[in-house]
N, C-alpha and C positions, 0 to 999 in steps of 0.2 A: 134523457136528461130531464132533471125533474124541472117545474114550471117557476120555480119560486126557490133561492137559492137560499139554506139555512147554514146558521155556525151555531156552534154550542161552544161556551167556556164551562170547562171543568174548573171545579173548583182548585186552586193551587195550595198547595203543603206547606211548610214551613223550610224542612230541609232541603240541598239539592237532590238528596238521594232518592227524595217521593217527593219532587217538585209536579205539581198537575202540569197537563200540557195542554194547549187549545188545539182545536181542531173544528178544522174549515173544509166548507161544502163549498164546491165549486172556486175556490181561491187556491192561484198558486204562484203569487209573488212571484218577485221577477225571476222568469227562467232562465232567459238568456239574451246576449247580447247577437245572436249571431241570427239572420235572416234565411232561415229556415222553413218556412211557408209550403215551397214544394214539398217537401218531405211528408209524408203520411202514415200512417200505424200499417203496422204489418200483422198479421194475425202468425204467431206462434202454434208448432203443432207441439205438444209434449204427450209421449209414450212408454208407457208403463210397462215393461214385462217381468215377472215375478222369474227369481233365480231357483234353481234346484239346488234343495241343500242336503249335506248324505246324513249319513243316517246318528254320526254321532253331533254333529252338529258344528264340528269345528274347518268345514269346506262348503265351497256351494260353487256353482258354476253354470254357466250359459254357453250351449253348445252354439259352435258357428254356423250363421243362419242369415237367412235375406231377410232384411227391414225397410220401411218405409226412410224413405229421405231424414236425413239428420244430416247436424253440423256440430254438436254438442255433447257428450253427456256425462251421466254421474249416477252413482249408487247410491240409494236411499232405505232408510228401514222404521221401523214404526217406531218405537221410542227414541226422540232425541237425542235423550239422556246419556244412550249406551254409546259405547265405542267398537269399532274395528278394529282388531290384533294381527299384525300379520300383513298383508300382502295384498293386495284389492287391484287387480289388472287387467285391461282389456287391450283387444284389437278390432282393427276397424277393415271394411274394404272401401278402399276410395270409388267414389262413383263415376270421378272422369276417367280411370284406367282400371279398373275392378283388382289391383293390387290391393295385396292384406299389409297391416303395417305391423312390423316389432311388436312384442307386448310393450303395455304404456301403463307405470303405475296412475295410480289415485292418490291423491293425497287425504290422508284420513284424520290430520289433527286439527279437526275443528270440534267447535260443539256446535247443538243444531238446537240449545234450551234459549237461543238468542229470544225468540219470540213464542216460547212455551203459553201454556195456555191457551191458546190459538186453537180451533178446530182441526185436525188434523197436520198438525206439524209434526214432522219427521225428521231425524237423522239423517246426515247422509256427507258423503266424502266432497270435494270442493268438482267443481265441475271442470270438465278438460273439451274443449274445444278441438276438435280434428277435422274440421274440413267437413264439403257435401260426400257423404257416406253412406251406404245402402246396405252394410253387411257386419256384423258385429262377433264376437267371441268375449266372455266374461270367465274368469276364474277366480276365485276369493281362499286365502289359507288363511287359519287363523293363530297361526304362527306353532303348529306343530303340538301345541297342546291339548292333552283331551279335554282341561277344565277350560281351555281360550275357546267359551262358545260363542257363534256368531248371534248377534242381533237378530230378532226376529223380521217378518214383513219384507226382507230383502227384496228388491226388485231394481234393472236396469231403467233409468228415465233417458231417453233420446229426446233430443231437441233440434226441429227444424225451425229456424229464427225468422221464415217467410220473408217473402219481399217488402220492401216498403213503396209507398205509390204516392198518390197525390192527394195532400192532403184537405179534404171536403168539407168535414164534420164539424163543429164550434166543438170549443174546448169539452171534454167530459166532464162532468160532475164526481165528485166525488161522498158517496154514500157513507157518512155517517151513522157507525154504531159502534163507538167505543164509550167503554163506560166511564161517568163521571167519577173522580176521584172520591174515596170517602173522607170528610172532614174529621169523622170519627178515631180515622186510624191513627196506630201509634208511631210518628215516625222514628222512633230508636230500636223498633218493630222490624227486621229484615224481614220475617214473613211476610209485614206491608208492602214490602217493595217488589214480590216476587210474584210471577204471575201461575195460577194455578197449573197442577201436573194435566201434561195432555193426557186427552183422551182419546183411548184405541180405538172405544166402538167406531169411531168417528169414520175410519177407514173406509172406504169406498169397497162397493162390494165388485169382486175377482172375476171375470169372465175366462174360465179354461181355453185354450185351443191348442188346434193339431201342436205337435212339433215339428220342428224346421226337418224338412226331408235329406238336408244333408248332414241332420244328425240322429237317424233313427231310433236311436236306442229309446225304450218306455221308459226309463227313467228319464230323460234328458227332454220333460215336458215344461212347458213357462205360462204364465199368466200375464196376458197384457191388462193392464190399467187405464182404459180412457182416461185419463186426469178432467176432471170435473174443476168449474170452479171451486175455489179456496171458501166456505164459509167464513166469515169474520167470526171470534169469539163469541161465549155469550156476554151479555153485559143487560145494567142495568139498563132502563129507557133512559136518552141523552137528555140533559138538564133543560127544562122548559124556559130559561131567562131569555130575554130579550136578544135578538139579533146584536151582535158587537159587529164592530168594524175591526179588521186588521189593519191593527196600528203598522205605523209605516216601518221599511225595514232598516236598521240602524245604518250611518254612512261607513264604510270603513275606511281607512288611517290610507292605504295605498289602491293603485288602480284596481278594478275588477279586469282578467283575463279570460279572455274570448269562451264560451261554453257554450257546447253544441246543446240546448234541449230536449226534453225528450220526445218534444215534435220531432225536432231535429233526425232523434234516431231511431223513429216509427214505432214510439212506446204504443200498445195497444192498452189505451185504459179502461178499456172497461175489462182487463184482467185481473186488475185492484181498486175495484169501486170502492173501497174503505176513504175516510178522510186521512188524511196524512196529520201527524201530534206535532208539536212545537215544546219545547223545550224553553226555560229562559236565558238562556244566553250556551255560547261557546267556548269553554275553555281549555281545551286540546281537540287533537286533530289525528287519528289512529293512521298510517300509513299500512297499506295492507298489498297484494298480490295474488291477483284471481288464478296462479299456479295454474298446470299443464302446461300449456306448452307458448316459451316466444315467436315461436315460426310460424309466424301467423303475416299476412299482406294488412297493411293499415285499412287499405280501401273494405276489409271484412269487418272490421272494428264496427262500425253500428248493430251488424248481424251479431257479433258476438257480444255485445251489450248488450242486446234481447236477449238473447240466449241466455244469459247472466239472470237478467229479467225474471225469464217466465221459468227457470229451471228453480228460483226461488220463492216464485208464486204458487207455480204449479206443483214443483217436489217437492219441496222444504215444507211448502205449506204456512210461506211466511205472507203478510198483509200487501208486498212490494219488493220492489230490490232493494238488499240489504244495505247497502252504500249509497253515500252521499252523492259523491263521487266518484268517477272512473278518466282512469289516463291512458291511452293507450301507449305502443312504442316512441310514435313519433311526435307525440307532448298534447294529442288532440283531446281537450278536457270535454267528459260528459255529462250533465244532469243524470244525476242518481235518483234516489228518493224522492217521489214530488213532492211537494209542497214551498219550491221557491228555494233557488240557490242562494237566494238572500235571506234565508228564514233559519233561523236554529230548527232543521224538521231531525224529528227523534228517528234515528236509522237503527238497524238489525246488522253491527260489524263486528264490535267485538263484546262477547260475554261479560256483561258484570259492570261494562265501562261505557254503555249506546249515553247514556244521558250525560246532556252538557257537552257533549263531543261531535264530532264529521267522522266520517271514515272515507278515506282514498282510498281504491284500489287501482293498483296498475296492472293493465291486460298484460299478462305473462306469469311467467315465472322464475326469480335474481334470485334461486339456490346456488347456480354454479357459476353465472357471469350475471354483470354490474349492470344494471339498467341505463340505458345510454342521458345523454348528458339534454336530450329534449325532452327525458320524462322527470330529470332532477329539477327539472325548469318550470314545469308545470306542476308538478308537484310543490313547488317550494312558491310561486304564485298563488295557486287556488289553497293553501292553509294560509300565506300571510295575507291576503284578502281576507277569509274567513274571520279567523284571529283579530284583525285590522279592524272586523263587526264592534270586538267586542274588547278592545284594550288590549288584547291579547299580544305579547311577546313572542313571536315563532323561535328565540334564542333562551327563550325561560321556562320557569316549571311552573306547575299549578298543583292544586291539591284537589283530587275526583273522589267523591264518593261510593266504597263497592257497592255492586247492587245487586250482588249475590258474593256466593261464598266459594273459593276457588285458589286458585297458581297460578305465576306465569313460568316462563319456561327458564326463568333464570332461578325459580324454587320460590319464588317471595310468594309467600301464602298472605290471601285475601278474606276477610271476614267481612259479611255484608253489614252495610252501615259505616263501616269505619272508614275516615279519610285517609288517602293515600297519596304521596307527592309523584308527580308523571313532568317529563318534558311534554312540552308544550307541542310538540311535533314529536308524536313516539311511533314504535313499531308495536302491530299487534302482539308480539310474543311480549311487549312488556306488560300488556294485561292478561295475557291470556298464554297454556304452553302450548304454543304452536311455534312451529318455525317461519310463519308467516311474519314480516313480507318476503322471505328468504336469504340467506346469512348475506350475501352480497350486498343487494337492496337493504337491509338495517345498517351494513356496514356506512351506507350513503348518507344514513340520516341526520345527520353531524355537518354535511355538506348541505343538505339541502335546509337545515336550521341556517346557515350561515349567507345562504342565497338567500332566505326569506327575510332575517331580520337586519343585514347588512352589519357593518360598510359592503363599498365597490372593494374590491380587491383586485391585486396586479394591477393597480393606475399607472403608468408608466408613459413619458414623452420617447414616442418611437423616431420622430422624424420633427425637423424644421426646414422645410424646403425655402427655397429665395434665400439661403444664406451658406456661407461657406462655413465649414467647422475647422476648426485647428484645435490640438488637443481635444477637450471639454470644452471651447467655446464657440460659439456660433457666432459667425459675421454678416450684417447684413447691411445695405443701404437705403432699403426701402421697406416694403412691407414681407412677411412673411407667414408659412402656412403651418401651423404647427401641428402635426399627427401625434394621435396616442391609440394607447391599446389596454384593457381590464381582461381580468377574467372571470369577471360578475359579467352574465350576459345581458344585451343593452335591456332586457324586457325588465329588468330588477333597476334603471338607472332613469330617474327623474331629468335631468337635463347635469350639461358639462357648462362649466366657468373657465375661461381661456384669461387667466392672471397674470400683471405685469407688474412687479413689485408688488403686489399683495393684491392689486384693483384689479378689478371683471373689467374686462374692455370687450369680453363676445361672453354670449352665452346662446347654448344649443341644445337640441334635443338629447335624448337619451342615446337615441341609433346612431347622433354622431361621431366622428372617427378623426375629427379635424377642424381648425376655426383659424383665423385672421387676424393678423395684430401688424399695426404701425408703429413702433417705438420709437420714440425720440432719441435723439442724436446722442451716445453713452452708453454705460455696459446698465443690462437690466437683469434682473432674474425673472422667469419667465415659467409657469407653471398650469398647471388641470389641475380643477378642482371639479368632483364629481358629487353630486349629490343622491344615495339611494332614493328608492319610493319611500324608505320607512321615515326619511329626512336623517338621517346620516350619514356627514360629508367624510368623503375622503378627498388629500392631495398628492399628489404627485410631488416627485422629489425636481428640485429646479434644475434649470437650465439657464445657463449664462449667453444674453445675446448683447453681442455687441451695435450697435447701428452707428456707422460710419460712410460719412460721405466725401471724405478728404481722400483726394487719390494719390496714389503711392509717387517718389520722385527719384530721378535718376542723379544719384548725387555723384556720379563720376559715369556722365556720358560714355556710348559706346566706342571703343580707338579698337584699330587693327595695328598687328605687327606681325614682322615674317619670325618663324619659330625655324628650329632645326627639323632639318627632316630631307627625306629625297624629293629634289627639285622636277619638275615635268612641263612644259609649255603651256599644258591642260589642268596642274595641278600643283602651284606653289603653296607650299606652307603656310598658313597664318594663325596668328591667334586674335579671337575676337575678347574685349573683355569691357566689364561694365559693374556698376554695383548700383543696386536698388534699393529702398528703404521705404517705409509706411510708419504713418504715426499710430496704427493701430495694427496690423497685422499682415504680413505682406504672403503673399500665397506663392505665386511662380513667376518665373518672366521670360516667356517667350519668343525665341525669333521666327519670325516669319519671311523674309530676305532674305539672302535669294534662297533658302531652304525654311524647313520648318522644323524647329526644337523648340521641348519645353525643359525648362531647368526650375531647381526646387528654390527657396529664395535665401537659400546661403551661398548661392554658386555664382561665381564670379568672372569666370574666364571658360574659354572652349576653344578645341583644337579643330579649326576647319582648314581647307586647303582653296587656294582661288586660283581663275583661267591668266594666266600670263598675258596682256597687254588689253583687258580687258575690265574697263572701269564697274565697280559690283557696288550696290546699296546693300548692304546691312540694317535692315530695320525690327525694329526691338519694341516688344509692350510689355509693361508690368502690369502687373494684378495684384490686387489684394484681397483679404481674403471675403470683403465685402462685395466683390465683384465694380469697382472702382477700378478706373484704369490712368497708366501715363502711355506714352510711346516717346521713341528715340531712335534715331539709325547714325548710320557711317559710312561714308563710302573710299574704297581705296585703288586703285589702280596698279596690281605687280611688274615690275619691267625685268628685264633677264638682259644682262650685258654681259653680251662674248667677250671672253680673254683677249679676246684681238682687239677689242675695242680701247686694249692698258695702252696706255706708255707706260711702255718698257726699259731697265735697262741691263746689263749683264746678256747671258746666253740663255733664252730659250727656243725650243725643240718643239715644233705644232706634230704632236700625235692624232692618231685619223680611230676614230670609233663608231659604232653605232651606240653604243654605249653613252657617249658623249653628247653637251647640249649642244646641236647644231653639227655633232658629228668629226667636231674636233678638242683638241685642248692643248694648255702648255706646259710642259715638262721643264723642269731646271734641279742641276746639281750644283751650280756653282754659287757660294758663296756671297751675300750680297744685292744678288741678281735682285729686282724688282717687277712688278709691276703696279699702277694706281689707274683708279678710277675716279672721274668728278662726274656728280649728278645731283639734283634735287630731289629732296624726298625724305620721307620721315621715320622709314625704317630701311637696313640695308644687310644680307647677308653674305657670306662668301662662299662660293659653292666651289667644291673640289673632290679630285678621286683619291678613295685611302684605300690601302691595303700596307701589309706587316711591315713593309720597308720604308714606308713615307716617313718623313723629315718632318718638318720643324716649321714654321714663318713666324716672323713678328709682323702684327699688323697695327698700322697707324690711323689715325682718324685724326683729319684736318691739322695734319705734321705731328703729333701727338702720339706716341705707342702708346697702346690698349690692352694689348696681350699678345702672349708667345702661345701661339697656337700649332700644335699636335696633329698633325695628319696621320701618324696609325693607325690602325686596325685591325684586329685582329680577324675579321673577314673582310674580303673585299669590297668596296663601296662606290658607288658611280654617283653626280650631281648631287651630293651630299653637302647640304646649309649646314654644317658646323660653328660658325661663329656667326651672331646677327648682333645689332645695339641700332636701337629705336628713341626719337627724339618726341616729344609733346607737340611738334608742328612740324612743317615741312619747311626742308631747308636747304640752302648748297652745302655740299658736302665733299671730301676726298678722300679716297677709304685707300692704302698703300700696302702692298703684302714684300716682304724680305725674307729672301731664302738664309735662314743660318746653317745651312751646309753641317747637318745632323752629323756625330762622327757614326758611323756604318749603315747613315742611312739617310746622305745628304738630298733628297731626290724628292721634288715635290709636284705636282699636279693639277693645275688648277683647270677651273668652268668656266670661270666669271664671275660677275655679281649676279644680286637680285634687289631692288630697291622699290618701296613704295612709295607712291608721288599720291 
């Protein structure tokens, strides 16, 4: 590390499209939020073996053979420029179980003119991540044509991403030699903007060796490549002005989310001792997808961000890794590029569009499936962060200057120098024809503009506990907790407003799910208000609460009376009844005496049965739906009077039953015949036995006939309450039955009474 730390400012352009860019020794703004300390560089192996190509030029291929340790790799060839036709596939053997795996395409639609003029920069397919691997197989078609010739310089690069350790070292310096801008040039000049054709000789010279012995053949021989460091371009000598300061990094509009540095994830920097360029400002953000493969464990994610690393230092022959940023599956963001996640630093992502722009990639590849919903999250953070630098819209467009001359893959031809409009958050194939970030993941980018520049969406009141609901309205008489739910995730949501008639009475963080409100006595509306990071509010649709403290009242007390039904010593008939009301909303009303029912609060009456000579409370609560209560009970006492107990007059006949209460009764045909009962009491019924030939009675209440009452049946029936009449209070009373001597069916039956005291 040198002893005395230098910056050079290039001089700056007029347009964006050959805006100068600064470039600093030893500075690297802020990298990250995340404490990262233990973490240390890892040295990177990369390994060169050169393919065999036949003899017309349009195949080449690498026989299966034992290799040094890899986790990584990718096809490389000496001009950038060219392209691959056809088919580019390898397999690997795993190093924990020495299985071979499937062929595994390459993906070949990139270009590699990102950082042209470079010493040695190369072509080459996206790199594919496979695991620790000791054993490889290459095949290349160049799609069946004689004129589809392949690229020159072909060669496999392997990539072992090393351990990372503990980190010792003070930060590295970074070496300065890029050339100052010229003021001279003409910026409507696209030649100005474009950086000289590489140069071949450049190439590292070929060291022969054996071939792999499990693949004899003299043809099937390869070339490994030590990969030498990257020489940096030539350039003029850096501008002698006076040391500058880097000005401070602008604030952005929403939070900065967590990012791992590339202490963090064991960059070894003296791999790209160049200074990293700075650009003036950010105005979109390219979403991109480092393709091969998703099946990959998170915990490998640093190792393959090196890989990423050094497979673009070392293969590509580019100055660093070409991205700003990297996301893995599970939303963990990385420092790309150095030169400060808070610095516009000029990256190598997409052709024609690095200036003025970031590039994201996410570790995988969303050709066939969606990238899960904590890389839409990080993704849609670190550009509205970005953006955020710089005014930037993640739901708008901007207009980018080309800086070469090109396609993207939807045909829109590109002339260098001329402006072009881009969302603000695009997908690489919009600059460029690749399928990158893969049809699925572009399909996302629609979703993750809308996470980034807000509203919250799906605001919605899930729950208000402490209150009771009926229809749409919620009851309460004291405080209550109100729960919602979005599906803006919390890390996009500044804090939540808990509204009651339009006023905050709570407000909370982002991650909350629920807040507290006391309302005063009355019906309120009641609502979430969510504010994004970008400061745009959403609310929630309201909710009606009422707060009521008035408890419900029983405006007709609980009374018993005996109902019809079969009589039992254990189980007389009765009916319990009662009526509730609430000046605000009445919920249910419960007995709890001597049993336990709930009834709904229309209901008014209920059929229970009570022990004969045995006094019962009836106790009763209403509820409303504010959780307010009243209570009320009743109590009544069933008595059962033997027939025997009448005076009698006329002929009756004691018949002997088990059937019977008390195991007898009294039969009469004759005309006239009587019997009456006196007692106190405020309900009373007449129990008797019916079957198809029973007769007739008239019965009296206190000298008075009531009714002519019907003893048939048309099945037989024993201690059957057929007639009852019930009084508002308890009273003496004389209940009187007369046989009318039915014509063919003068013959009647009786039990006795049943009276409630």
């Amino acid at each position: 590390m040198r002893s005395k730390r230098r910056i050079w400012l290039t001089a700056a352009l007029a347009t964006s499209a050959v805006a100068g860019v600064l470039v600093f020794e030893g500075v690297t703004g802020n990298s990250s939020v995340d404490a990262d300390a233990k973490s240390g560089p890892a040295k990177a192996d990369v390994h060169a073996t050169a393919l065999n190509v036949d003899g017309d030029g349009t195949s080449a291929t690498l026989g299966k053979r034992d290799t040094k340790p890899f986790s990584m790799l990718g096809i490389t060839w000496t001009d950038p420029a060219a392209k691959v036709t056809g088919a580019v596939e390898v397999r690997t053997r795993s190093a924990a179980n020495g299985n071979w795996t499937s062929w595994l395409p390459l993906e070949t639609d990139i270009d590699g003119r990102t950082e042209t003029g470079r010493s040695g920069v190369r072509g080459s397919t996206e790199p594919r991540w496979v695991g620790p691997s000791n054993g490889v197989e290459v095949r290349i078609n160049a799609g069946g044509k004689v004129s589809a010739k392949l690229p020159a310089g072909l060669r496999l690069d392997t990539v072992d991403p090393g351990r990372s350790g503990t980190l010792n070292a003070d930060p590295a310096a970074f070496a300065a030699d890029i050339p100052a801008a010229d003021p001279s040039a003409d910026p409507s000049d696209p030649a100005a903007t474009e950086p000289p054709a590489p140069n071949d000789s450049t190439e590292p010279p070929a060291e022969v060796i054996p071939s792999d012995p499990a693949s004899p053949s003299p043809s099937d021989t390869a070339t490994v490549e030590p990969i030498p460091p990257v020489s940096p371009s030539p350039s003029a000598p850096a501008s002698s002005s006076p040391a500058a300061t880097l000005p401070p990094a602008p604030p952005s509009t929403v939070p900065k989310p967590p990012i791992t540095s590339r202490a963090g994830w064991g960059a070894d920097e003296s791999m790209s001792p160049e200074a990293p360029e700075y650009t003036d400002t950010v105005k979109a953000v390219f979403v991109h997808h480092t393709a091969g493969t998703s099946n990959y464990s998170c915990a490998d994610s640093a190792a393959i961000v090196r890989s990423v690393y050094a497979y673009h230092v070392k293969s590509n022959g580019w100055k660093d890794i070409g991205y700003n940023f990297l996301v893995d599956k599970c939303g963990t963001i990385f420092e790309g590029r150095k030169g400060g996640v808070d610095r516009p630093v000029f990256g190598a992502h997409t052709y024609g569009f690095n200036r003025q722009t970031a590039g994201i990639s996410v570790i995988g590849t969303y050709t066939g499936s969606a990238a899960p919903s904590a890389v839409t999250t990080s993704v849609a953070r670190i550009a509205a962060w970005k953006l955020g630098q710089y005014k930037g819209n993640p739901a708008g467009s901007t207009m980018l200057t080309a800086g070469a001359t090109g396609s993207n893959l939807a045909g829109t031809k590109f002339t260098a120098g001329t402006q072009y409009s881009f969302k603000q958050i695009s997908g690489h194939r919009d600059g460029f024809a690749t399928e990158c970030p893969g049809t699925k993941l572009y399909g996302q980018l629609p979703a993750i503009r809308s996470l980034a520049a807000g509203p919250v969406t799906g605001l919605a009141i899930k729950s208000v506990t402490g209150a009771g609901l009926s229809g749409t309205t919620y009851y309460t008489k004291s405080t209550v907790t109100v729960g919602w739910s979005t599906t803006t995730p919390s890390a996009f949501i500044s804090k939540y407003e808990l509204l009651v008639d339009g006023k905050s009475v709570a407000t909370t963080t982002g991650t909350a799910t629920s807040a507290k409100a006391t309302p005063a006595v009355g019906s309120h509306q009641v609502q979430v208000r969510a504010t994004h990071q970008s400061g745009k509010v959403t609310t929630s649709a309201a909710a009606t609460v009422v707060a009521d403290q008035t408890a419900p009242a029983f405006t007709t007390k609980p009374n018993l009376a005996l109902r019809t039904g079969t009589v039992n010593t254990t189980a007389v008939p009765v009916t319990l009844k009662w009526k509730a009301t609430d000046a605000a909303s009445l919920k249910e009303v419960r007995l709890t005496a001597p049993l336990a029912k709930t009834y709904g609060p229309t209901t008014t009456s209920a059929s229970h049965t009570a022990k004969s000579g045995v006094a019962t409370s009836w106790a009763m609560t209403a509820y409303d739906q504010a959780g307010n209560t009243a209570a009320a009970s009743v109590s009544g006492t069933p008595v059962i009077v033997q027939e025997s107990s009448a005076t009698k007059t006329g002929t009756w006949t004691t018949k002997s039953s088990s059937s019977y209460l008390g195991g007898k009764s009294y039969s009469s045909s004759s005309k006239s015949a009587s019997l009456s009962w006196t007692f106190t009491g405020r309900s009373v019924a007449l129990v008797a036995s019916r079957a198809a030939t029973s007769g007739q009675v008239y019965v009296y209440v206190d000298g008075v006939k009531v009714s002519t009452t019907d003893l048939k049946s048309s099945t037989t029936k024993y201690r059957d309450a057929l007639w009852t009449k019930s009084w508002s209070s308890s009273a003496k009373h004389t209940v009187k039955i007369v046989v009318v001597a039915t014509s063919g069916r003068p013959t009647v039956t009786t039990d006795g009474i049943v009276y409630l005291k």
